[in-house]
N, C-alpha and C positions, 0 to 999 in steps of 0.2 A: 026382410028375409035374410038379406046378407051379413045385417049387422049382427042380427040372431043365430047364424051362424055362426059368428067368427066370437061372440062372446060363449057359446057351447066347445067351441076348441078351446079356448082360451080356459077354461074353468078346467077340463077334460086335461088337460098337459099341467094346471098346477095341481091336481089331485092325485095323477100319477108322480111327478115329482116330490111331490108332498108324502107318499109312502115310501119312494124312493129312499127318501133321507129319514124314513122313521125305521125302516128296513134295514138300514145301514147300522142305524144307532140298536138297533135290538141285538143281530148281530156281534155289532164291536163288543156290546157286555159281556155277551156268552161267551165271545174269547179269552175278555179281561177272567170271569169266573173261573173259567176252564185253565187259566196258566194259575191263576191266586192256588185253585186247589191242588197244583203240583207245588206251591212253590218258586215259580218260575218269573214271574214278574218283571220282564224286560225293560229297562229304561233304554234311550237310544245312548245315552254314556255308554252304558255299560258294552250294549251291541259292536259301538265304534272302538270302544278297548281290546277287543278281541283281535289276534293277528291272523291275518284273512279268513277269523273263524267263520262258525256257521251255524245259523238255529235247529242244529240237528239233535232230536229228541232221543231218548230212549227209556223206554220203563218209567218216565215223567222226570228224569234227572237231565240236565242242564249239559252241552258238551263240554265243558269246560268245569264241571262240576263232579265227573264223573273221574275216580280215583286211580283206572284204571287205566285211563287216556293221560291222566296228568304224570302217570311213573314212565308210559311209553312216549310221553312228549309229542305225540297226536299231534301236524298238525305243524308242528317245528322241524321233525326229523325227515330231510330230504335225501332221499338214496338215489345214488347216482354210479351206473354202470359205469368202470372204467375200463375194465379188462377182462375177457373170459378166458384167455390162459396166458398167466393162471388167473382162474377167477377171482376180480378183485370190485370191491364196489366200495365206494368214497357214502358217510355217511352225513350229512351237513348238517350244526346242531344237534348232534347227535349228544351232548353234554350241557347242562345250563354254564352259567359262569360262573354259579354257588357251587355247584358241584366240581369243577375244576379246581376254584380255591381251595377246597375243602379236602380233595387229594391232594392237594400240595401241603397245604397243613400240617393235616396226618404224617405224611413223607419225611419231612424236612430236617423234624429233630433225628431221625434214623436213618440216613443216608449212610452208604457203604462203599467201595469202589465194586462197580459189577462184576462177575465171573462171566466164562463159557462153560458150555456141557466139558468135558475131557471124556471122549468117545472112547477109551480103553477103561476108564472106573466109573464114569457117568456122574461123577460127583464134578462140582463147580472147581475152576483155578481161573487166577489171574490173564490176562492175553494182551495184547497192543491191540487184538482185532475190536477189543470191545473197551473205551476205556470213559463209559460214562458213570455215574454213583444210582444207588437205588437202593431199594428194600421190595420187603413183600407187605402185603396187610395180614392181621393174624387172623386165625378162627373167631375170635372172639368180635373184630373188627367186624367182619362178615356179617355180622350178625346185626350191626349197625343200619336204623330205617334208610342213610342214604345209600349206605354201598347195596342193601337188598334190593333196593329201586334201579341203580346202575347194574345190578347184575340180572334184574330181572329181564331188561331191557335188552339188553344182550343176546341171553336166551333167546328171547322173540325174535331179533330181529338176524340174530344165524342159523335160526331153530336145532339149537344144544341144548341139550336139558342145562340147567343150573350148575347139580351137581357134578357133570361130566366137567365142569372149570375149576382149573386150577386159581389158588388165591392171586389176588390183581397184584401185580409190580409197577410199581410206581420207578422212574429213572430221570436224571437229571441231565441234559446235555449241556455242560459249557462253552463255551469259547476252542476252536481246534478236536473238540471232543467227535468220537464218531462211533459208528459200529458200521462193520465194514461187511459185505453180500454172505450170509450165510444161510443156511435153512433152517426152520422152526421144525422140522421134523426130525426125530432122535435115529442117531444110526448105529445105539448101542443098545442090548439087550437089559441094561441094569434100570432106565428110567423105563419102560415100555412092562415093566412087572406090577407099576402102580395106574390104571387107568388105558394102559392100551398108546395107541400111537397118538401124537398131536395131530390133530383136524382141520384144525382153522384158528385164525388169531383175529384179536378185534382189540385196533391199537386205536389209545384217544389220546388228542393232544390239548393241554392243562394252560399251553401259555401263549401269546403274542407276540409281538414284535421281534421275530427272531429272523435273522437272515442267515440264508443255507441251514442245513436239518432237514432234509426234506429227505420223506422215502423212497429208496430208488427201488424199483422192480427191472433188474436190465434183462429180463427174459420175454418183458411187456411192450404189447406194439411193437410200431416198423417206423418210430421218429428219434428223435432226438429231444433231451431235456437237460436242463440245472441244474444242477449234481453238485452243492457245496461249491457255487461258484465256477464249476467246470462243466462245460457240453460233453452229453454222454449220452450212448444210445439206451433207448429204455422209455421207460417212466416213471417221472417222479413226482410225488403227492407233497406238495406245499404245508407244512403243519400251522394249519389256522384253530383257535383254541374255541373246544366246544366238538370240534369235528373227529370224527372216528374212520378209521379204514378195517376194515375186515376181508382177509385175504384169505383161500382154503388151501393146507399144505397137503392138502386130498384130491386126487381126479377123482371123476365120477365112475371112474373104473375102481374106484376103495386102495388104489395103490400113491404113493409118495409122489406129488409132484416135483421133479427139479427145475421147471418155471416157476416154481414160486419162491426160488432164491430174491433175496429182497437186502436190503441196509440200511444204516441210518445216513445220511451224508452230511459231511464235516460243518459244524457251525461258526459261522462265522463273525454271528456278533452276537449281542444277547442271551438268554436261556430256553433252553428247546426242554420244556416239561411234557413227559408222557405215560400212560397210564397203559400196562397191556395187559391182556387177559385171553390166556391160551388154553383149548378146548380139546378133550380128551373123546376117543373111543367111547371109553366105558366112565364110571364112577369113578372118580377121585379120592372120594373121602368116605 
């Protein structure tokens, strides 16, 4: 009796394991099926290539497949509060390293010494306060698959429409070069006729290995920072390349912030490449 028991369990547990694993195998097809008829067809290569991506679906497109995730860099772009007044937030990767070169490229044969506003004609002039080289990119540039990608992203990530941006300025820092605390907001009547008052700025840095160049905000926090080699109250954002800062010369009250005086600080060794794009009221163009 006991043996005949235990040979009726014993039959009974490989019969359920035995569908177990046909269960399993029915299954795994319908999955394989169901991703073939998107398209989708995961290898584990391909999985482990991903940077801490994720098998998230949508509409049967692939995340990293999806056109719209790859111009906002989904994923890469880490945003990091640094300052609420004035409001400033550090963007990390906010740039590939193709895209950096690629504004430097552009730039390089057209480099200029830079102006400042002259708040009594609003038209540019020379200064000591600003004495690094740049240009603009044209209309036509703009129009370029990478720059509409970098300015798309922009928009998104200040929510500015597009065209409330002025064309992107490319600027070179050398060696002793600097731009010293000014504001981005205009305090003359003559630029404020095209597009209304500056908003916000969303400045990207293009190059490496530079020491001192870093943005000083001294209106930010209650410590002390590295200012072109000198301790100075404030805060200052280290220009690592690929990274973005966007800072609003707006309170939330719609009036001009004077916390958001900000600079470039003197460089020290290397080249301090950066990329800005300053954000209008209204229409631009």
């Amino acid at each position: 009796m006991a043996a005949s028991a235990t040979r009726f369990i014993f039959a009974l547990l490989t019969f359920v394991t035995v569908g177990m694993i046909i269960g399993a195998l029915i299954q795994l097809a319908f999955i394989w099926r169901l991703e073939d008829s998107h398209g989708i067809g995961y290898s584990l290569g391909r999985i482990q290539s991903l940077n801490r991506g994720s098998l998230e679906l949508a509409r049967g497109k692939s995340y990293w497949e999806d056109k719209e995730a790859a111009i906002l860099r989904l994923g890469y772009v880490k945003p990091e509060i640094i300052s609420w007044s004035p409001r400033v937030v550090l963007f990390h990767n906010f740039l590939s390293a193709e895209e950096c070169d690629y504004l430097r490229a552009i730039a390089r044969p057209r480099l200029h010494v830079s102006t400042v506003v002259d708040t009594r004609t609003g038209k540019g002039m020379k200064s000591s306060v600003r004495t690094s080289s740049g240009m603009f990119l044209t209309a036509e540039e703009r129009r370029y698959p990478m720059i509409q990608a970098i300015e798309k992203r922009i928009s998104v990530y200040s929510q500015v429409p597009v065209e409330n941006g002025e064309l992107i300025q490319v600027l070179r820092y050398e060696q002793n070069q600097l731009y010293r605390p000014h504001h981005d907001y205009f305090s003359d009547s003559f630029n404020l006729k095209r597009g209304g008052q500056r908003v916000a700025t969303m400045l990207m840095y293009l190059s490496d290995n530079v020491e001192g160049g870093e943005t000083y905000f001294p209106k930010a926090g209650s410590g002390e920072c590295s200012c072109g080699g000198k301790v100075v109250p404030g805060l200052c954002v280290k220009p690592l390349k690929g990274d973005a800062v966007l800072f609003w010369s707006m309170g939330l009250d719609g009036q001009s912030d004077p916390n958001s005086i900000h600079g470039g600080c003197e460089v020290l060794s290397g080249e301090k490449w950066s990329a800005t794009k300053w954000m209008r009221q209204q229409v631009t163009s």
